[in-house]
C-alpha positions in Angstrom: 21.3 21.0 30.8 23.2 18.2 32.9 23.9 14.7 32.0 20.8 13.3 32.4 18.6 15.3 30.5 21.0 15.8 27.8 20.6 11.6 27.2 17.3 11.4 27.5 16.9 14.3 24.7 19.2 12.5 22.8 17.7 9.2 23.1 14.0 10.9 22.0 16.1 12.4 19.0 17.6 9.1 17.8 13.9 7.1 18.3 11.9 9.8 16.1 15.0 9.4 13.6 14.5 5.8 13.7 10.2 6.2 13.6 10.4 8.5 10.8 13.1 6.3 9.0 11.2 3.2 9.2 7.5 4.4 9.1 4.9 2.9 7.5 4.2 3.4 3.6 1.6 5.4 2.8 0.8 3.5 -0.4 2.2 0.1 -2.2 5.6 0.4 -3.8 3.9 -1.7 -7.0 0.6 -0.5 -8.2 -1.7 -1.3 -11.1 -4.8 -0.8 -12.9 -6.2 -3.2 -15.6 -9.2 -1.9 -17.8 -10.3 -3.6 -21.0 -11.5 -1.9 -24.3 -15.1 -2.2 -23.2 -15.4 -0.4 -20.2 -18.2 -2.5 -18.6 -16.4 -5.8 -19.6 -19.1 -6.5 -21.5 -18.8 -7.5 -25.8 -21.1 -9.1 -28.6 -20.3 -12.8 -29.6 -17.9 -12.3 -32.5 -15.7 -9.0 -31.0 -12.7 -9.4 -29.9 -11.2 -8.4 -26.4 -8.1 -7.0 -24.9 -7.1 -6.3 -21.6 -4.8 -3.6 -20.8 -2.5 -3.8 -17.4 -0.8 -0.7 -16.2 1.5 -1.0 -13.5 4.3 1.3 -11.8 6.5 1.2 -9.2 7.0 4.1 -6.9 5.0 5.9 -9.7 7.9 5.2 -12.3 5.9 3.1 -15.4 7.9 -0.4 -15.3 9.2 -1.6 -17.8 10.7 -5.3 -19.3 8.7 -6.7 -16.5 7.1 -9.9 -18.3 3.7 -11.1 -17.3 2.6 -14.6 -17.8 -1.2 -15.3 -18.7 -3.6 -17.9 -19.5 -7.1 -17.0 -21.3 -10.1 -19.9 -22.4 -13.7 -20.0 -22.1 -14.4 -19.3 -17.9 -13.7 -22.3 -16.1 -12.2 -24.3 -19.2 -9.2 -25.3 -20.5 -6.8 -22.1 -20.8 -3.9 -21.4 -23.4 -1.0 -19.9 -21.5 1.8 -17.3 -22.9 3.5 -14.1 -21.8 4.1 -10.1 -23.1 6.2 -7.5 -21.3 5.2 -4.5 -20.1 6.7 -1.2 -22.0 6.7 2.0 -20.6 4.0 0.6 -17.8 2.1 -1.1 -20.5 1.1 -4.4 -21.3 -1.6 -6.0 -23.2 -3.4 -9.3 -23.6 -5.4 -10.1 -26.3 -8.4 -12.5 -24.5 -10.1 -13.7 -27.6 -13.9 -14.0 -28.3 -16.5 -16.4 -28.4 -19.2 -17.6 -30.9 -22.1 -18.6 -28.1 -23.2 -16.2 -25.2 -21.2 -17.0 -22.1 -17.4 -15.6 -20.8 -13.9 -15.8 -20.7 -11.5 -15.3 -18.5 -7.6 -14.3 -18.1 -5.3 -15.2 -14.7 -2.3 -13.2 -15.1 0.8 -12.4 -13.1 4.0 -10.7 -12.6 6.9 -10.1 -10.3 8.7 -7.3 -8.9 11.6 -7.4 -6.4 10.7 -11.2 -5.9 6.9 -9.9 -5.2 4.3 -11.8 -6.9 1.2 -10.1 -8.0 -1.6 -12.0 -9.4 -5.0 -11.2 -10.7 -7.7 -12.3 -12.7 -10.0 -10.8 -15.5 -13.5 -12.0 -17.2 -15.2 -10.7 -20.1 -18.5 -11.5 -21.5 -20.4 -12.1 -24.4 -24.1 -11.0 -25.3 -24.2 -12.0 -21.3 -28.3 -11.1 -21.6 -28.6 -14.2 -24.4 -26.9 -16.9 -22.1 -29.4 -19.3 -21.6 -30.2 -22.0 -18.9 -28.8 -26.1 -20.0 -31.4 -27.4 -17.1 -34.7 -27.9 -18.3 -38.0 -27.4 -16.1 -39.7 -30.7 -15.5 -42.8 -31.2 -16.1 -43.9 -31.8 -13.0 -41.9 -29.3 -11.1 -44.8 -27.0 -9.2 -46.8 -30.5 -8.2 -43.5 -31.7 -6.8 -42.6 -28.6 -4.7 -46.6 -28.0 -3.5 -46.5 -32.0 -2.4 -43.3 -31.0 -0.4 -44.4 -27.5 1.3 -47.8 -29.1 2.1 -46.2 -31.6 3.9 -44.0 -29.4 5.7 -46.6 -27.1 7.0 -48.3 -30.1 9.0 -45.7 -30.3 11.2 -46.1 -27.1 14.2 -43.8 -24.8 13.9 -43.3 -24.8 17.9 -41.2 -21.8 18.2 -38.9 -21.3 20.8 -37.7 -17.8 21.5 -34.7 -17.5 23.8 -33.5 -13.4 24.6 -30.2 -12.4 24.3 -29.5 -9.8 25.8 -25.5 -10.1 25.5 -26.1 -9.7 21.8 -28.5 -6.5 22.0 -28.1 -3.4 22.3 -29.7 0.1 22.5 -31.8 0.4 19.4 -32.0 -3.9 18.9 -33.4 -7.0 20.8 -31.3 -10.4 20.1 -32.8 -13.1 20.5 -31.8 -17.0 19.4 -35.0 -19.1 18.1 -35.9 -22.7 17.1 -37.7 -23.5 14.5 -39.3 -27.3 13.6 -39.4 -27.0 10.2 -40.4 -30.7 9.1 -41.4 -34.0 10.0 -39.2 -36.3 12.7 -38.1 -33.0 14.3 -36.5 -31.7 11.7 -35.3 -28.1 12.7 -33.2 -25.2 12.0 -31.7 -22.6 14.8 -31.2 -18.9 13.7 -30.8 -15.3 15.3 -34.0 -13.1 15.5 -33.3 -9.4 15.7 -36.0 -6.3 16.6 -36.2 -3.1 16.6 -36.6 -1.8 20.0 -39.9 0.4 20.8 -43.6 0.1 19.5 -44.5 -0.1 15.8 -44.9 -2.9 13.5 -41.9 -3.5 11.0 -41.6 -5.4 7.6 -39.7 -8.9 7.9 -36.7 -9.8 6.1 -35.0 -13.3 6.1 -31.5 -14.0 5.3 -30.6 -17.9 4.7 -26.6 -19.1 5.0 -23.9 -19.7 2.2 -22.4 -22.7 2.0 -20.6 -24.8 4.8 -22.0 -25.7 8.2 -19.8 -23.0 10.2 -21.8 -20.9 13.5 -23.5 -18.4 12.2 -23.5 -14.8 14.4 -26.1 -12.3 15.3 -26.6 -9.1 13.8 -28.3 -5.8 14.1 -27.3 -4.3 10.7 -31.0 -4.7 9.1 -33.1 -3.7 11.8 -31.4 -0.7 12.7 -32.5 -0.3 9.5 -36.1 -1.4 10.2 -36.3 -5.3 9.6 -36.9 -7.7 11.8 -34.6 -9.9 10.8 -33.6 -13.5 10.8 -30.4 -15.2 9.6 -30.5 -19.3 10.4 -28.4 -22.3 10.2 -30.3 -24.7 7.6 -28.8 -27.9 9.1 -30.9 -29.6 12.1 -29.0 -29.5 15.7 -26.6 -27.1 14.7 -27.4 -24.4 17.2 -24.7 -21.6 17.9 -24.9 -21.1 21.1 -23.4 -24.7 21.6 -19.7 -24.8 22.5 -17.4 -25.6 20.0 -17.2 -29.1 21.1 -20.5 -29.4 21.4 -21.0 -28.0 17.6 -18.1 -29.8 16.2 -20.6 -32.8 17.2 -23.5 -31.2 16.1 -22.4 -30.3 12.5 -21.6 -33.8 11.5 -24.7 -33.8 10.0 -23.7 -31.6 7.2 -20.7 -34.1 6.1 -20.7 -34.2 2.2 -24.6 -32.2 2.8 -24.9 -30.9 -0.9 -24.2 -34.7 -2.5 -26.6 -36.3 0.5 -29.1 -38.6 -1.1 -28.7 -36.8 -4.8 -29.5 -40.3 -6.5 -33.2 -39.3 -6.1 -35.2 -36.1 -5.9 -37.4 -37.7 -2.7 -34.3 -37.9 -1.0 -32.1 -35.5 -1.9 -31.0 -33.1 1.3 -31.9 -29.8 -0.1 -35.6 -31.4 -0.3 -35.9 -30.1 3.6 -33.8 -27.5 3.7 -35.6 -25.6 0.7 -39.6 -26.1 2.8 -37.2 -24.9 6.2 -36.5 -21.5 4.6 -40.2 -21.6 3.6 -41.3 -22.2 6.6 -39.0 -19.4 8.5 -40.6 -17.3 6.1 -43.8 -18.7 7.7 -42.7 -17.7 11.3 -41.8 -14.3 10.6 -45.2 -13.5 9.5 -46.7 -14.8 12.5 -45.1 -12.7 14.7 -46.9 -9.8 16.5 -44.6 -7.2 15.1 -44.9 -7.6 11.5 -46.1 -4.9 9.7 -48.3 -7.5 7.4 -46.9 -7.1 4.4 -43.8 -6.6 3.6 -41.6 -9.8 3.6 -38.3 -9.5 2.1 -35.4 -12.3 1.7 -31.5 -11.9 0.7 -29.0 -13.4 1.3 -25.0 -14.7 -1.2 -24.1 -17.3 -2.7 -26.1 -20.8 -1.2 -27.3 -17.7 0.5 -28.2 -16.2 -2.6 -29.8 -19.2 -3.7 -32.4 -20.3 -1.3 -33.3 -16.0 -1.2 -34.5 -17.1 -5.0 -35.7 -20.3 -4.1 -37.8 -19.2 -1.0 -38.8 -15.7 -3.2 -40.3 -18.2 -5.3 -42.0 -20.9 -3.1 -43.4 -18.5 -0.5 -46.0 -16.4 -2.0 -45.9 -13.7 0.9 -42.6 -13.0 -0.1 -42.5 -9.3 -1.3 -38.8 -8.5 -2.7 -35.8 -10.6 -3.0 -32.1 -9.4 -3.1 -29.7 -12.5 -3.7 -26.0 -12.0 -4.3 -24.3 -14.1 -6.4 -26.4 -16.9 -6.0 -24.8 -20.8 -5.8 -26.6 -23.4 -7.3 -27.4 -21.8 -10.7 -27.4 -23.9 -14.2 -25.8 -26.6 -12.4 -25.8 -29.4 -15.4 -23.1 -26.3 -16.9 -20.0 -28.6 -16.7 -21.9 -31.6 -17.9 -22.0 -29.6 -21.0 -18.7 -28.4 -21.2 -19.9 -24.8 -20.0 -19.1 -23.0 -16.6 -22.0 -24.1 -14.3 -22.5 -22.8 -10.6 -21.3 -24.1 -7.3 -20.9 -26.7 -6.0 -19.7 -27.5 -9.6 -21.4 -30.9 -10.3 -19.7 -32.5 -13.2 -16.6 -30.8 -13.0 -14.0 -33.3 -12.7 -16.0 -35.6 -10.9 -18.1 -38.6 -11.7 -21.4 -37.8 -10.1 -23.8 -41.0 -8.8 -26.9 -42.1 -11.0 -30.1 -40.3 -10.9 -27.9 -37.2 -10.1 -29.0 -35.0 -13.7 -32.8 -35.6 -13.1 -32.8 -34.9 -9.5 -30.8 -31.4 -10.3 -33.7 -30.2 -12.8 -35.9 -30.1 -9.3 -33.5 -28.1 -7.2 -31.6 -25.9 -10.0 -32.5 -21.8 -9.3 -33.2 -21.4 -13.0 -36.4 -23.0 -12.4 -37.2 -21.0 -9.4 -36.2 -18.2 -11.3 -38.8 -18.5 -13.8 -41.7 -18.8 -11.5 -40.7 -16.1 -9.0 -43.1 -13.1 -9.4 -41.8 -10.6 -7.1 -39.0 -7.8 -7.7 -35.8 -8.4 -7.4 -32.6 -7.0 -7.1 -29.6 -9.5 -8.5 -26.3 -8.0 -7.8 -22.9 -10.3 -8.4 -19.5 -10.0 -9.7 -17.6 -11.0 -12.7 -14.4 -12.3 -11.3 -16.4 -14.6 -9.2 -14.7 -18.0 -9.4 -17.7 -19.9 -6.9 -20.2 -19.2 -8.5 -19.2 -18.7 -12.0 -21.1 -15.7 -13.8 -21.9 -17.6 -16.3 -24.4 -19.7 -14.2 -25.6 -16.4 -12.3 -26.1 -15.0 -15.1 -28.4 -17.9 -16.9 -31.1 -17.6 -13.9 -30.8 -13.7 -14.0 -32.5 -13.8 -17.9 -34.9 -16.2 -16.5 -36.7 -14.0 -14.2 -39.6 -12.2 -15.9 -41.0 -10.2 -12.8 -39.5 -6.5 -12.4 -35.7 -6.5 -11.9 -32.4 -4.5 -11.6 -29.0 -6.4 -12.0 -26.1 -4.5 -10.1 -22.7 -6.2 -11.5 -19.5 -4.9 -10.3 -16.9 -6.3 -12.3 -13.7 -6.9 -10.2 -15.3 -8.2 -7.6 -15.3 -11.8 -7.1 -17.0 -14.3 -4.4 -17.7 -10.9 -2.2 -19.8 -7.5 -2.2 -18.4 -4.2 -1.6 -19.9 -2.7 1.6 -21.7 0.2 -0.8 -23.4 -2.5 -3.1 -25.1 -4.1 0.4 -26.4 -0.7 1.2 -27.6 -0.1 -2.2 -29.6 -3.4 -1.9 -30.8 -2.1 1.3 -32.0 1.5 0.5 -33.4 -0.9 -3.4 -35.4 -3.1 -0.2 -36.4 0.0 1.7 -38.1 1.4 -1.4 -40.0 -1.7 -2.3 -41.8 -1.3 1.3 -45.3 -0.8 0.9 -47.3 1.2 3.6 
């Protein structure tokens, strides 16, 4: 071997010392597990519940570690303390409660200057949590004056292709809806399966915020025709950001926007837009002509309830931990949903009354078609609780799907376990 070689073979030698020294970890140094005495997380008023933490580190139990905790009522004031782990174990006593409703415990420890947090809720006789926000009187006369007036106003579709966003099995297109009087509008992404045949329609309204929203094909190469929108008028996506920076301004402080009154409040239009996209899809060619389906999380989640129930051609409804839920809850010392109205903040006259108009309890209770409600416990947005108060209100068929540790999220296989739930629910 001459010189050359020979330091090139050693210079490969020393680099797959070096790789193999400093490779990546196959799994986390620190790992834990925390389960509770009910395995479902779910107790009568009255028991009493503990949460056990097991942790180890590089698979030896730890032990003298201490772990700090807090543990009230969900949302509420919490007691704090602390208990050490022995022999990998620690465990925290979280109380109970005498009403239906659910508690919760943030914990955390640390390990080689590493902190690890986490947080666990429990609940109580969760099926007997009932709604503070009562139904008005005048609720279906109010919503029916609304609609009516919304559906005088032309739809005027505009369908624009995009064929950057299709592909192979799926047309893209963007459309434009005019949802309202004065122009009102909202812009969303329409997606088709390619080829003949006539499809059911499924419409998916945004969460929260004002952000672009983005195609995609996941439903219909499933079979939908599918439309996800932007609810707030001018914000269309295909605007450059400088151009939708501008655009959005109309969202500034949106879910506060004229609360004083329930003629003015902003969700008036937005809850007839999603209506009236509902409206659109069943106009289209393609529609099979009876199957409409809606879903959607969190606001999301919310107006997929809402719409479920103000658009009779709606078929099946699949809302994730919907916002907007028992919203008077902090008024009344008790978690209520997002965006947490009364918590911490002094909210402008007229503000309770309008609330009873808009609340999803109260579209719960009138919604007639199946649903499928799916949400987590450790959801700190949209408190369980509040999910949880318009779940027992709906009286048409229903199946809950709760998966405890997760929070303001779904797990990939709960979204297709709402999607085969929708496929089934399709009527021939």
């Amino acid at each position: 071997m001459n010189k050359k070689s020979f330091i090139v073979l050693l210079l490969t030698c020393c680099s797959l010392s070096a790789t193999a020294q400093f490779s990546k970890a196959g799994r986390n140094y620190v790992e834990y597990i925390i389960t509770t005495d009910h395995t479902d997380r779910n107790y009568n008023t009255g028991d009493e519940a503990t949460v056990k933490i097991e942790a180890y580190k590089g698979g030896v139990p730890i032990d003298g570690v201490t772990i700090y905790y807090s543990t009230g009522d969900e949302m509420m004031a919490a007691r704090k303390d602390s208990t050490t782990f022995r022999s990998g174990i620690a465990t925290i006593p979280m109380g109970t409660r005498k009403a239906p409703g659910f508690r919760s415990c943030n914990l955390n420890f640390t390990v080689y200057g590493k902190q690890y947090k986490d947080l666990v809720k429990v609940a109580y006789s969760p099926n007997n949590i009932k709604s503070l926000t009562p139904m008005p009187d005048d609720f279906d006369k109010f919503w029916q004056k609304t609609l009516s007036k919304a559906r005088k106003t032309n739809l005027n579709p505009v369908i624009t292709p995009l064929p950057k966003y299709s592909t192979e099995k799926v047309e893209v297109s963007l459309v434009k809806l005019t949802v309202g009087p004065n122009g009102r509008n909202m812009y969303g992404y329409l997606t088709k399966p390619k080829g003949e045949g006539n499809y059911p329609v499924l419409f998916c309204p945004p969460g929260a915020g004002s952000k672009k929203i983005s195609p995609s094909t996941y439903y219909s190469e499933q079979g939908f025709i599918y439309l996800n929108i932007n609810i707030h008028s001018g914000c269309n996506p295909e605007l450059n950001d400088e151009e939708y920076k501008e655009a959005q301004k109309i969202a500034d402080n949106y879910n506060r926007n004229g609360i004083g009154s329930k003629e003015t409040f902003y969700y008036r239009d937005v809850y007839a837009g999603c209506s009236r996209c509902v409206d659109f899809l069943c106009s289209l060619p393609e529609w099979d002509g009876i199957n409409v389906g809606v879903t959607g999380g969190s606001q999301g989640g919310a107006l997929s309830i809402i719409t479920a129930a103000l658009n009779p051609k709606v078929t099946f409804c699949s809302p994730f931990y919907p916002a907007l839920c028992d919203v008077l809850g902090f008024k009344y010392d008790r978690a209520g949903g997002w965006p947490k109205y009364f918590r911490n903040t002094t909210e402008s006259a007229g503000t309770e009354e309008t609330l009873q108009y808009y609340d999803v309890v109260n579209f719960a209770r009138c919604i007639k078609c199946p649903v499928f409600y799916s949400f987590g416990y450790n959801d700190e947005t949209c408190s369980p609780t509040s999910t949880f108060s318009a779940y027992n209100e709906i009286k048409s068929e229903k199946v809950l799907h709760i998966t405890p540790t997760s929070g303001h999220w779904r797990f990939p296989e709960t979204n297709d376990e709402s999607v085969e739930w929708m496929k089934s629910k399709i009527k021939k």
